[in-house]
C-alpha positions as CSV (number, residue, x, y, z in Angstrom):
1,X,-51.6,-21.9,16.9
2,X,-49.3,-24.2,15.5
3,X,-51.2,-26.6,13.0
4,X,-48.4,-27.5,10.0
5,X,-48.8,-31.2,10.3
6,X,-51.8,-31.0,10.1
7,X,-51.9,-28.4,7.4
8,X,-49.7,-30.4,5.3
9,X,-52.3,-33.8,6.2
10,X,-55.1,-31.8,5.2
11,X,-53.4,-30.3,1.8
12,X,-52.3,-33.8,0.8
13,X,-56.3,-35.0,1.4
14,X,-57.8,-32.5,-0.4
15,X,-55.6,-33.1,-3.1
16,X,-56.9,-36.6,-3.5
17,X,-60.3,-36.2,-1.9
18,X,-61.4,-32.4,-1.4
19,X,-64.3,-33.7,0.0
20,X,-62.6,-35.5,2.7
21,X,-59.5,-33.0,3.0
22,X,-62.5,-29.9,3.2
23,X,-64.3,-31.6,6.4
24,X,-60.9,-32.2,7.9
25,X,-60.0,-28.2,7.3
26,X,-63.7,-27.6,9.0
27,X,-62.9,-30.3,12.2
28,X,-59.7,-28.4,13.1
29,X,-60.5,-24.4,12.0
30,X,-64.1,-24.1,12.3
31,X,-64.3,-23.5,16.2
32,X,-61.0,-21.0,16.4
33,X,-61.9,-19.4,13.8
34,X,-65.5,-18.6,14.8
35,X,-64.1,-17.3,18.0
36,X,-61.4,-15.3,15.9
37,X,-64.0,-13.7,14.0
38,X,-66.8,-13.3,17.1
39,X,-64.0,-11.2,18.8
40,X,-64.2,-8.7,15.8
41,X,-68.0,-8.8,15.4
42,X,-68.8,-9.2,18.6
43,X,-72.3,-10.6,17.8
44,X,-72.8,-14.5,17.2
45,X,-75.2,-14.1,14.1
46,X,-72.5,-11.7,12.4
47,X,-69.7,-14.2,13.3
48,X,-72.0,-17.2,11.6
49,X,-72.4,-15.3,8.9
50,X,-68.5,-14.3,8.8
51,X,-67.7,-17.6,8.9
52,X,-70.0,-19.2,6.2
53,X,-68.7,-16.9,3.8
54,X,-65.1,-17.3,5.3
55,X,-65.3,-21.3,4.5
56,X,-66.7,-20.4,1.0
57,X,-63.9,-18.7,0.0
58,X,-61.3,-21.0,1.7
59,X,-63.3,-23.9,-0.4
60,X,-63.3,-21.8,-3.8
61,X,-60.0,-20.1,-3.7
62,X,-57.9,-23.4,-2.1
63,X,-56.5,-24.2,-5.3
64,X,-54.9,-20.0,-5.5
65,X,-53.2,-20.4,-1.4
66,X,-49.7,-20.5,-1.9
67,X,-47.6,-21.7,0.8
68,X,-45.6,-18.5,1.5
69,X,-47.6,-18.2,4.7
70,X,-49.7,-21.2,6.7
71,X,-52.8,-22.1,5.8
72,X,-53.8,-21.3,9.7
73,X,-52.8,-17.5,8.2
74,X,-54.1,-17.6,4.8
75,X,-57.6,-19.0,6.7
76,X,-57.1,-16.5,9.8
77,X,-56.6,-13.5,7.0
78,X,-59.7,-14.5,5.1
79,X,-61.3,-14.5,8.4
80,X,-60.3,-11.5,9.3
81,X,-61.0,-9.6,6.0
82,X,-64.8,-10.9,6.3
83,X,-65.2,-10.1,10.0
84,X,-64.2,-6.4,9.3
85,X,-66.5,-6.6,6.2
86,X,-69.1,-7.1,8.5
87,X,-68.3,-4.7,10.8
88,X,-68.1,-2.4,8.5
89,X,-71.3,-3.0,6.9
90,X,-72.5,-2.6,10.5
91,X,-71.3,0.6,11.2
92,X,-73.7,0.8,14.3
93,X,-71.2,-1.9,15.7
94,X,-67.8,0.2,15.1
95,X,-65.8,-0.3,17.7
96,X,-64.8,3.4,19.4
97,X,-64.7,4.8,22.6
98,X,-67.7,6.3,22.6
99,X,-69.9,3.3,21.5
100,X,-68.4,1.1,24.1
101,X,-70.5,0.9,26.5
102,X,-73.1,0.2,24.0
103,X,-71.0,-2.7,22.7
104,X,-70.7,-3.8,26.4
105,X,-74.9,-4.1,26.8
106,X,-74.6,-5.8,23.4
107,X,-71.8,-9.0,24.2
108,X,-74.4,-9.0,27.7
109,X,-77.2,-9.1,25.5
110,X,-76.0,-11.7,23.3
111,X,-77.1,-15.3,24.7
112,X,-73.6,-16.7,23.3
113,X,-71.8,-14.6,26.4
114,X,-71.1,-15.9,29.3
115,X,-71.3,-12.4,31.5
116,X,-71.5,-14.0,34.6
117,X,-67.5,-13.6,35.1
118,X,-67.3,-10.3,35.7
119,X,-63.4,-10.2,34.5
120,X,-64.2,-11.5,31.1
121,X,-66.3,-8.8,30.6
122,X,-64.3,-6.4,32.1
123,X,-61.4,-7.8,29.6
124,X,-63.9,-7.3,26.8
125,X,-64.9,-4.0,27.4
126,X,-61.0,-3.3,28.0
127,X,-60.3,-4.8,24.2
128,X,-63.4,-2.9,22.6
129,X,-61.7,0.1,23.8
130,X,-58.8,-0.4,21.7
131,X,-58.1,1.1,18.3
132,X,-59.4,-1.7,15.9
133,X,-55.5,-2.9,14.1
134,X,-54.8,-3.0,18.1
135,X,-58.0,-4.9,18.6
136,X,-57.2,-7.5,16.2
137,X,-53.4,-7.4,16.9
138,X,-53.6,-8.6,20.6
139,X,-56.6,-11.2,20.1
140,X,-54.3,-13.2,17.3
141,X,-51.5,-12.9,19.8
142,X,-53.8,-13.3,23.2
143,X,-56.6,-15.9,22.5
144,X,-55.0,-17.1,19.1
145,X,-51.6,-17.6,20.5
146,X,-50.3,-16.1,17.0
147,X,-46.3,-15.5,16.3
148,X,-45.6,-11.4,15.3
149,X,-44.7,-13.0,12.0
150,X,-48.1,-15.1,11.1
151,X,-49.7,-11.8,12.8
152,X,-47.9,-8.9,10.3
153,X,-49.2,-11.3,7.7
154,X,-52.7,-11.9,8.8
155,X,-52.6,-7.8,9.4
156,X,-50.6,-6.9,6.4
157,X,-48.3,-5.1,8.1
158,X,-44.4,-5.6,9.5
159,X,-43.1,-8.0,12.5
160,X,-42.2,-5.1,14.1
161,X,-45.7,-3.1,14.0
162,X,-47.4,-6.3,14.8
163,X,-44.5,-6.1,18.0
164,X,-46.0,-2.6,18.3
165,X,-49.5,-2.6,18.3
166,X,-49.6,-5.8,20.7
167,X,-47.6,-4.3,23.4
168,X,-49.6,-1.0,23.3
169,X,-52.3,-3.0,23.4
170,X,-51.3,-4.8,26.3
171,X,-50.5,-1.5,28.2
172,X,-53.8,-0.1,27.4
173,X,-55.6,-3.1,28.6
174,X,-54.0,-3.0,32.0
175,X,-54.2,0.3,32.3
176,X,-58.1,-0.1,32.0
177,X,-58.1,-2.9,34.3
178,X,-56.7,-1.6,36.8
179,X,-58.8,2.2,36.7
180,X,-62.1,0.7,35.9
181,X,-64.2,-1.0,38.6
């Protein structure tokens, strides 16, 4: 996700019009985002509400982003942050092994899901079984088509752990694909 013109556009309009240079933020993040954060959550009201609050503090901390990292990252990173806030909150929803399967019936459940293609789900269940900094790690790089760099700083961690936990994710991912009918 590649959005510095546009970044740069929509920092120069909210400069002059933040009302104007706001909407323009919401036209081109709202939709990735939401997805971003509906991976973590898994549930559509939790990623609505992940989001609201996400855009709140995008609109009332935009004059603190510095540009040392996009705003794609500093947005994904907030994101992120209140996803796993969420989640937590929701411990019911943690994300381990042995609550997989539950968190399978809950994406079928959830009228939002499209469970109809059988490998998407199967992909899904293969992700939930991940360790959560893996989780994350190889949906900014996967679905989010992320660089290791944006991802160590949406993560807080290094290039090279980013590297890391994507490629073991990867593994693990195929591994379950191709042992789990």
């Amino acid at each position: 996700m590649t959005q510095s013109l546009s970044d740069s556009k929509i920092l120069d309009t909210i400069g002059t019009d933040p009302e104007a240079g706001f909407r323009m933020l919401l036209k081109i993040y709202k939709t990735p985002v939401y997805w971003h954060i509906r991976r973590i959550t898994v549930g559509h009201q939790d990623a609505e509400d992940a989001l609201q609050e996400t855009f709140l503090r995008v609109f009332k901390n935009l004059g603190k982003f510095k540009k040392e990292m996009s705003l794609a990252a500093w947005i994904f990173k907030i994101a992120t942050n209140e996803a796993i806030r969420i989640r937590e909150k929701h411990k019911e929803h943690a994300f381990s092994l042995d609550d997989m399967e539950s968190e399978a019936k809950r994406i079928m459940a959830d009228e939002y899901f499209d469970y109809s293609d059988i490998e998407s789900l199967k992909l899904q269940k293969a992700i939930l079984s991940l360790p959560p900094k893996q989780q994350l790690t190889f949906n900014l790089r996967y679905y989010d088509e992320f660089d290791y760099v944006t991802i160590a700083q949406i993560t807080d961690s290094s290039t090279a752990s980013a590297k890391a936990n994507y490629h073991l994710a990867k593994e693990k991912i195929i591994h379950y694909m191709n042992t789990h009918d």
